[in-house]
C-alpha positions in Angstrom: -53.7 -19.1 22.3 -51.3 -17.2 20.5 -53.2 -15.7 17.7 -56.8 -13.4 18.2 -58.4 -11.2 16.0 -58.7 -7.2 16.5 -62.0 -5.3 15.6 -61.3 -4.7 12.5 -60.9 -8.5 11.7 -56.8 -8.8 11.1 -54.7 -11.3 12.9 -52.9 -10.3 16.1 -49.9 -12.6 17.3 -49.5 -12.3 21.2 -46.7 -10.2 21.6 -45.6 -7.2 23.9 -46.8 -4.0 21.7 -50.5 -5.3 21.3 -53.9 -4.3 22.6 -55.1 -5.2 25.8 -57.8 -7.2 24.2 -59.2 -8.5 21.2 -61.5 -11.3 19.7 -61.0 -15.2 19.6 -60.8 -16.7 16.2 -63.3 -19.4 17.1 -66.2 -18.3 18.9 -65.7 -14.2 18.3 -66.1 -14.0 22.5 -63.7 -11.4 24.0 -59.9 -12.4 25.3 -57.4 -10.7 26.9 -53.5 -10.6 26.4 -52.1 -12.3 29.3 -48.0 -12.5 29.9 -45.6 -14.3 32.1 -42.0 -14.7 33.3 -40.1 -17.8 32.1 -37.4 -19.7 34.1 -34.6 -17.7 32.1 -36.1 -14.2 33.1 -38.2 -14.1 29.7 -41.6 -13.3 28.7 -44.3 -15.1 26.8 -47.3 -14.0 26.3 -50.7 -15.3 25.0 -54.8 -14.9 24.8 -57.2 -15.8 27.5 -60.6 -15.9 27.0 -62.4 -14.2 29.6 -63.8 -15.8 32.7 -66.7 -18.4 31.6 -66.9 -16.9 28.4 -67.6 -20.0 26.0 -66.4 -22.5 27.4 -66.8 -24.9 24.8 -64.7 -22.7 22.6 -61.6 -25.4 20.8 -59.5 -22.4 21.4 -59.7 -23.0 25.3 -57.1 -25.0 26.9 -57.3 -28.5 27.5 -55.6 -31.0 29.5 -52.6 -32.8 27.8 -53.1 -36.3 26.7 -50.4 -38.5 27.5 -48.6 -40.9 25.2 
Protein backbone atom coordinates (compact mmCIF):
# COMPACT_ATOMS: atom_id res chain seq x y z
CA UNK A 1 0.00 0.00 0.00
CA UNK A 2 1.21 3.30 -0.48
CA UNK A 3 -0.31 5.27 2.35
CA UNK A 4 0.01 4.21 6.46
CA UNK A 5 -0.52 6.10 9.34
CA UNK A 6 2.42 7.23 11.96
CA UNK A 7 1.73 7.17 15.84
CA UNK A 8 0.61 10.18 16.07
CA UNK A 9 -2.28 9.48 13.52
CA UNK A 10 -1.09 11.69 10.25
CA UNK A 11 -0.80 10.25 6.85
CA UNK A 12 2.53 8.91 5.62
CA UNK A 13 3.01 8.40 1.75
CA UNK A 14 5.67 5.60 1.04
CA UNK A 15 8.58 7.39 0.13
CA UNK A 16 12.51 7.39 0.75
CA UNK A 17 12.74 9.87 3.91
CA UNK A 18 10.09 7.96 6.11
CA UNK A 19 10.12 5.76 9.18
CA UNK A 20 10.88 2.36 9.11
CA UNK A 21 7.38 1.55 10.21
CA UNK A 22 4.19 2.73 10.90
CA UNK A 23 0.36 1.76 11.27
CA UNK A 24 -2.11 0.41 8.46
CA UNK A 25 -5.11 2.54 7.86
CA UNK A 26 -7.45 -0.34 8.02
CA UNK A 27 -6.88 -2.67 10.66
CA UNK A 28 -4.25 -0.33 12.92
CA UNK A 29 -1.74 -3.67 12.76
CA UNK A 30 1.95 -2.74 12.27
CA UNK A 31 3.67 -2.37 8.55
CA UNK A 32 6.87 -1.80 7.43
CA UNK A 33 8.29 0.39 4.50
CA UNK A 34 9.47 -1.95 1.94
CA UNK A 35 11.41 -0.64 -1.37
CA UNK A 36 12.56 -1.99 -4.70
CA UNK A 37 14.56 -1.48 -7.94
CA UNK A 38 12.52 -0.95 -11.11
CA UNK A 39 13.63 -2.05 -14.66
CA UNK A 40 14.94 1.64 -15.35
CA UNK A 41 17.25 1.57 -12.15
CA UNK A 42 14.45 3.38 -9.98
CA UNK A 43 12.89 2.88 -6.76
CA UNK A 44 9.37 2.42 -5.50
CA UNK A 45 8.60 1.93 -2.37
CA UNK A 46 5.46 0.86 -0.36
CA UNK A 47 3.89 -0.74 3.09
CA UNK A 48 3.83 -4.35 4.06
CA UNK A 49 2.04 -5.55 6.71
CA UNK A 50 4.01 -7.68 8.83
CA UNK A 51 4.17 -11.47 8.57
CA UNK A 52 0.43 -12.94 9.30
CA UNK A 53 -0.51 -9.92 10.86
CA UNK A 54 -4.35 -9.61 9.83
CA UNK A 55 -4.66 -11.24 7.13
CA UNK A 56 -7.98 -10.34 6.38
CA UNK A 57 -7.03 -6.71 6.37
CA UNK A 58 -8.55 -5.00 2.55
CA UNK A 59 -5.30 -3.23 2.61
CA UNK A 60 -3.38 -6.65 1.91
CA UNK A 61 -2.71 -7.55 -1.55
CA UNK A 62 -4.84 -9.61 -3.63
CA UNK A 63 -4.55 -11.39 -6.69
CA UNK A 64 -5.50 -9.42 -9.98
CA UNK A 65 -8.80 -10.25 -11.56
CA UNK A 66 -8.61 -10.53 -15.10
CA UNK A 67 -10.85 -8.85 -17.71
Amino acid sequence: MKTALSETGETLVAGAGMPKSAVCPSCGCNVTLRGRRCMGGDYTFFWRHDDNSNRQCRERSRPYVLR
